[in-house]
N, C-alpha and C positions, 0 to 999 in steps of 0.2 A: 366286152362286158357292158351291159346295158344297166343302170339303172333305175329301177322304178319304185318311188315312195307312194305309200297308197295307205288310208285311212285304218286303225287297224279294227275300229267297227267296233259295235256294243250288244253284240251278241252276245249268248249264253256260251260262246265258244271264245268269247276276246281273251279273258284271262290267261286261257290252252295255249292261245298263241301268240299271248305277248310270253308267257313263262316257257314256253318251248325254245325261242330263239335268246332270251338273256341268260339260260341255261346254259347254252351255248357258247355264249359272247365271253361268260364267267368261270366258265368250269365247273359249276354247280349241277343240282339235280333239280326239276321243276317244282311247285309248291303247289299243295292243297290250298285256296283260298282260307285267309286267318286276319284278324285285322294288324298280326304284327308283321304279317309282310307284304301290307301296302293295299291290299283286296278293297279294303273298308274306303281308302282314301281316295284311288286312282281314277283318276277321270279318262275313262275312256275314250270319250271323246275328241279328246284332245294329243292321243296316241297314233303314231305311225308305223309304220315296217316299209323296209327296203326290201325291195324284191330283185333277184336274179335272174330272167330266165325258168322264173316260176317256182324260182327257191326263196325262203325267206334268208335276208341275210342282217338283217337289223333291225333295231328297234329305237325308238325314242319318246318322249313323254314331254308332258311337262302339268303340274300343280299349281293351281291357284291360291296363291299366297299371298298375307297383306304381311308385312315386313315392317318392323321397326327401326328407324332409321334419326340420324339426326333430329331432334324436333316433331319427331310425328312416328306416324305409317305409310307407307306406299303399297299399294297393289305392284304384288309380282310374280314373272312367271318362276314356278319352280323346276328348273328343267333336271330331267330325272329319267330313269332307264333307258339311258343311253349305252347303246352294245353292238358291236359287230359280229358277225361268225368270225372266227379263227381263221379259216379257210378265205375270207375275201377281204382280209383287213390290207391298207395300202393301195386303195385302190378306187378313194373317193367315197366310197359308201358313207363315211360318218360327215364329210363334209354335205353330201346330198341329205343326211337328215336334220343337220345343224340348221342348212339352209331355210330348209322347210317349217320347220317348227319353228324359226325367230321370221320369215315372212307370216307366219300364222300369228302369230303371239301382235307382229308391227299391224297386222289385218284387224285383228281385232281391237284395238284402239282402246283398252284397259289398263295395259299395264309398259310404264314406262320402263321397268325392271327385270333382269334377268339375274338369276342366280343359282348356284349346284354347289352339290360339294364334288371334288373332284377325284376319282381313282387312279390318276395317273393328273397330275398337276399340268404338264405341259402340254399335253392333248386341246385345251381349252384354250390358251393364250392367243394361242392363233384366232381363238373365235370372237375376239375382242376383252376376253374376261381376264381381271385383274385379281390378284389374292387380295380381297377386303378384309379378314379377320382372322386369326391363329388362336390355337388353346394348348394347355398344357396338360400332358398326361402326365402323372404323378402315383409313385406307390410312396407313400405312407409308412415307414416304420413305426410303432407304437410305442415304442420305450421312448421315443424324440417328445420333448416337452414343449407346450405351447407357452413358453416361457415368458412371448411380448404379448400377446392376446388380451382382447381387456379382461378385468374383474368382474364375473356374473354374476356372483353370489347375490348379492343385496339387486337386482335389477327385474328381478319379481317375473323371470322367463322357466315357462314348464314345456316337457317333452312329451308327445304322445306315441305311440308304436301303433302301425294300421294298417291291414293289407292293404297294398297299394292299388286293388283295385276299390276300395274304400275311400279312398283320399280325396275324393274331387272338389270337397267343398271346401278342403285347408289348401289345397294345393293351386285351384285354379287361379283364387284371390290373389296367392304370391305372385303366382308366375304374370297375369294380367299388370301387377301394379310395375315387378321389374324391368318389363318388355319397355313403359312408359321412358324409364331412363338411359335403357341399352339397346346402343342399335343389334342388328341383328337377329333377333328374335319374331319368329314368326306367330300369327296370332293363331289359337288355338280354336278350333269347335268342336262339335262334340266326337266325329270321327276320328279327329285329330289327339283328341285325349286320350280314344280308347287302346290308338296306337302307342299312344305314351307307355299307358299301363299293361301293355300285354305280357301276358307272362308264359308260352307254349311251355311245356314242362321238357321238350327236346331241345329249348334254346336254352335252358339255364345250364348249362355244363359241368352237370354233377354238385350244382349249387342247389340251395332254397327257394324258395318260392318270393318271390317279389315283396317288399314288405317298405313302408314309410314314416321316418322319424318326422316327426309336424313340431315345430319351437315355433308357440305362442306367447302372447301375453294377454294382461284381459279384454285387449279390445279386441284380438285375432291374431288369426296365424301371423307370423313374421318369415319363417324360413322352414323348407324341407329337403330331407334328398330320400330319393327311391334306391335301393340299394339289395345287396341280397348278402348271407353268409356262405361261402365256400368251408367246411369244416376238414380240418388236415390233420394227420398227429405225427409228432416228432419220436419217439423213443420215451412215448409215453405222455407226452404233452401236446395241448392246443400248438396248435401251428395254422390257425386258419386268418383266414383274409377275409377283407369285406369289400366286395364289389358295388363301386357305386356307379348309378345307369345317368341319373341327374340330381342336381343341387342347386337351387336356386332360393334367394336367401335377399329382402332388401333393408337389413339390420346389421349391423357388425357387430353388435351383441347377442343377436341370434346365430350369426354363423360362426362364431365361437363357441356358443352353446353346442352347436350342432355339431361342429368336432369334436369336442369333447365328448360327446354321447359315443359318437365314431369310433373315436381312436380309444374308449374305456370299454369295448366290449370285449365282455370274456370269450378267454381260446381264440382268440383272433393276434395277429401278431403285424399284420400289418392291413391297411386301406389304401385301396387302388382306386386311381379317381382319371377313368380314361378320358376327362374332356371339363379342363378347367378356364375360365376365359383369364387370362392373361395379366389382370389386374386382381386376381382372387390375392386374397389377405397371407394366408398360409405360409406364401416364402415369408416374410415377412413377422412374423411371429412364433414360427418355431425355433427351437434353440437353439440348431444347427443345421439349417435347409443343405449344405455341402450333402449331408446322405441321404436325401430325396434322389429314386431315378424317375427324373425328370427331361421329358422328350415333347419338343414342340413340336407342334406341324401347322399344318394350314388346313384353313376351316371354310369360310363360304368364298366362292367367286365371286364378282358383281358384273353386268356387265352393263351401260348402260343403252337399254334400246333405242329411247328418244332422248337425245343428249337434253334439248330446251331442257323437258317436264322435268325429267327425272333432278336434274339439277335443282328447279325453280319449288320442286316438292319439300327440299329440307333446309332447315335452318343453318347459320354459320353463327361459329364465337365471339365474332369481331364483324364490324363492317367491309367488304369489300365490293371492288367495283373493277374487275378484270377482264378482259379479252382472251380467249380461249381458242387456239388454231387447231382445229381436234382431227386426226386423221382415223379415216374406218373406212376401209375396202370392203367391209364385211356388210356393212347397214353405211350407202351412199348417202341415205340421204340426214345422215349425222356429220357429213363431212362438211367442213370451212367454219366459218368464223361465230362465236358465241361470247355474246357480254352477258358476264353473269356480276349480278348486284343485288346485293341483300345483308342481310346480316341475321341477328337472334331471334327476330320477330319474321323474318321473312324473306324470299326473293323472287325475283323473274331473271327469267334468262333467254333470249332473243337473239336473231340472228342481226352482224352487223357489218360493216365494209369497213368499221377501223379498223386500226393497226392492232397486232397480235400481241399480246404483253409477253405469253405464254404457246405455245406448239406442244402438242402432245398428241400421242396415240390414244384410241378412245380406252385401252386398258388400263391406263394410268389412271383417268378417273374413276374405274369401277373398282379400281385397288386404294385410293381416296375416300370413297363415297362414306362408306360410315364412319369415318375419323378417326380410323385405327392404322393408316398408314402416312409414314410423313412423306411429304413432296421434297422434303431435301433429301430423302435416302434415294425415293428412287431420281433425283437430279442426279446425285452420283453416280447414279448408273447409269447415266446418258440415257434417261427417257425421260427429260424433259430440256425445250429449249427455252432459254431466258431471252424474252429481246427488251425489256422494260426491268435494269434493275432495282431489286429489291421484289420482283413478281411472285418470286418461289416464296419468302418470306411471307410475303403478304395471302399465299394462297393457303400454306402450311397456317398462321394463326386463325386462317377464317372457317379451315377442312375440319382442323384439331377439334377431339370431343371429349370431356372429361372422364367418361366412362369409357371402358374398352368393348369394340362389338364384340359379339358371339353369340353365337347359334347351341341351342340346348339339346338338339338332335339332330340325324343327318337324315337328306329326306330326299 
C-alpha cells in the first residue's frame, strides 16, 4: 500500500469529494452544501485526501481559528474532518494525514495551536494532543427547585423570545464579552454565526424551529441560550423537553434568570443541556443535583505546535520561572529544553541548556494549556517527571485559571 496525500482543490467539485469519502470514514450519507454542515465555513484550501492506488481513502482539514486562551487569544489551527475509509484504516493513512496537515499548519507560521474535538479520544494522543477542557451534559427535571440561585426579582432583568435566526445583535455582544474571560472559545464571524444559527428542518428531530431566550438589562443583553421545544404527551399530559443547542451567560443573575425561563416552560417536563462547561452554577443551586443525569466527557484537544510561542502567548496566575524538558516525536523540532517565565501580565519562553525542573510529553502541556487541567493529577499519572521539588506545585499555581475552558460548539 502506497500512500498518497494530495491537495483536495477548490473546485466546484471539492465539497463532492471531500463529502464522498467522510461519508465513508462515518457511515453517514453525503450532504447537500448548508452552512449547518460546515459548506459556509470550510476552507478548502487548506483540505487534503489520502489516495490509494487511485482510490480516495481519507480526508483531513483544518480551520482557521483565533481561540481564547489564558489572558488573551491565539490563532489556531482547527483540525477538523479527519476520516479514513473503513476498508484501509490500520494502515498509516490517518498518521500520513496528521502528518501533513501539522507540517502545513508549522509551514505556514500562523498559528502556534492546534486543536479538535475528538470522535474517538485516544486516536489523537498519540499526535501530541492532550484533553484541555470537559463539559457536562445534563437533563434537567423541572419539578427540581433552584432553591440556592440568587434572588431576581428586585434586579431589574427582562426576557425576550426571538428566532434564533434573529438574535445576532443580543447574542454576539454576550458571547464576544464571555470568550474575554474563558478560555476555549473561539471567535466568531459572520460565517461562523450563521453556523451557530442554522436550523435545516431535517436536523431538528421532530422538534421546533430554533428559537432564543435574550436576559437583559437596561444597558444590554447579559445572557442567552438557543434552544428548541420537543413536544410529548403522557396519557394526556405535556411530557415534553427543551433542548438546548448553546447558553452563554456573563451574569449570575442572568443565568438564573435564564433557567428559570427554562425550567417554567409549559408542557415541558424537563431541559437537556448537551454541553455545559464544568463550572456552570446549576449543580450548585438546585435542591437536589443527586437527580440530574449528569455525563461528563471531554471537549477540546490542544496540542501545542510551537512549544516557545504558544507558551510565551498566554498569561499565568502567579509568577513563575521554570525549565520544561518537553518530549515530541511528532513536531522535532519542539523537543529539549524550554524556560518558561512570566506571570499575569505576561511571558517569554526560550530555549535553554539549564537543568530540567520539569520533563514532560508535549501532551501534557496541550492538556495544561487553558487551566482547566491540574499538573498534579496528571503527575499521578506518571506524565510528568519532578527533578526540582516543589516544580509541579509551582507549575499547577501559575497553569491554574479561575474560569473553566470550554468550547460552545464542536467544529
Amino acid at each position: 500500500m502506497t500512500i498518497e496525500i494530495r491537495p483536495l482543490g477548490t473546485d466546484d467539485q471539492a465539497w463532492t469529494r471531500l463529502n464522498a469519502i467522510d461519508a465513508a470514514a462515518f457511515g453517514g450519507d453525503p450532504q447537500e452544501p448548508s452552512p449547518g454542515n460546515d459548506h459556509e465555513v470550510m476552507e478548502f484550501d487548506r483540505a487534503v485526501l489520502a489516495h490509494d492506488a487511485g482510490a480516495t481513502v481519507g480526508c483531513a482539514s483544518a480551520f482557521s481559528l483565533d481561540l481564547s486562551v489564558p489572558g488573551g487569544s491565539v490563532p489556531t489551527a482547527g483540525v477538523t474532518w479527519v476520516g479514513v475509509h473503513p476498508a484501509h484504516r490500520r494502515r498509516g493513512v490517518m498518521n500520513a494525514l496528521m502528518r501533513t496537515l501539522h507540517d502545513a499548519v508549522h509551514e505556514r507560521g500562523r498559528e502556534p495551536l492546534l486543536a479538535l474535538w475528538a470522535s474517538q479520544g485516544s486516536l489523537y494522543q498519540r499526535f501530541g494532543y492532550g484533553v484541555s477542557s470537559h463539559s457536562f451534559q445534563v437533563s434537567v427535571p423541572h419539578h427540581l427547585q433552584l432553591a440556592h440561585a440568587p434572588d431576581t426579582t428586585t434586579v431589574g432583568l427582562g426576557v425576550d423570545l426571538v428566532p434564533a435566526a434573529d438574535d445576532e445583535t443580543a447574542t454576539r455582544a454576550v458571547f464576544d464579552t464571555a470568550r474575554r474571560d474563558r478560555p476555549g472559545m473561539p471567535a466568531l464571524n459572520d460565517p461562523w454565526y450563521q453556523r451557530a444559527v442554522a436550523d435545516p428542518e431535517s436536523e431538528r428531530g421532530g422538534g421546533s424551529s430554533l428559537r432564543t431566550f435574550v436576559v437583559s438589562d437596561p444597558s444590554g443583553p447579559l445572557a442567552y441560550a438557543r434552544f428548541r421545544y420537543h413536544h410529548e404527551w403522557s396519557e394526556g399530559f405535556g411530557d415534553g423537553r427543551v433542548d438546548v443547542r448553546e447558553m452563554v451567560s456573563v451574569s449570575a443573575d442572568a443565568t438564573a434568570v435564564l433557567y428559570r425561563t427554562l425550567l417554567g416552560s409549559d408542557l415541558m417536563t424537563r431541559t437537556r443541556l448537551w454541553n455545559l462547561p464544568v463550572d456552570d452554577p446549576i449543580l450548585s443551586w438546585l435542591s437536589d443535583p443527586k437527580q440530574l443525569q449528569l455525563r461528563r466527557r471531554d471537549q477540546l484537544y490542544i496540542r501545542l505546535g510551537e512549544v516557545g510561542d504558544a507558551l510565551a502567548r498566554r498569561c499565568y496566575t502567579s509568577d513563575i520561572d521554570l525549565v520544561l524538558d518537553v518530549r515530541d516525536a511528532f513536531h522535532p523540532w519542539n523537543a529539549g529544553r524550554w524556560r518558561l517565565s512570566g506571570g499575569p501580565s505576561g511571558a517569554t519562553c526560550e530555549r535553554t541548556v539549564d537543568a530540567a525542573d520539569l520533563s514532560v510529553d508535549v501532551g501534557v502541556l496541550g492538556a495544561t494549556y487553558l487551566g482547566g487541567t491540574s499538573w498534579g493529577t496528571l503527575a499521578q499519572a506518571g506524565y510528568v517527571e519532578e527533578s526540582s521539588p516543589g516544580a509541579i506545585a509551582r507549575a499547577q499555581a501559575a497553569f491554574g485559571w479561575p474560569t473553566a475552558p470550554w468550547c460552545p460548539f464542536v467544529f
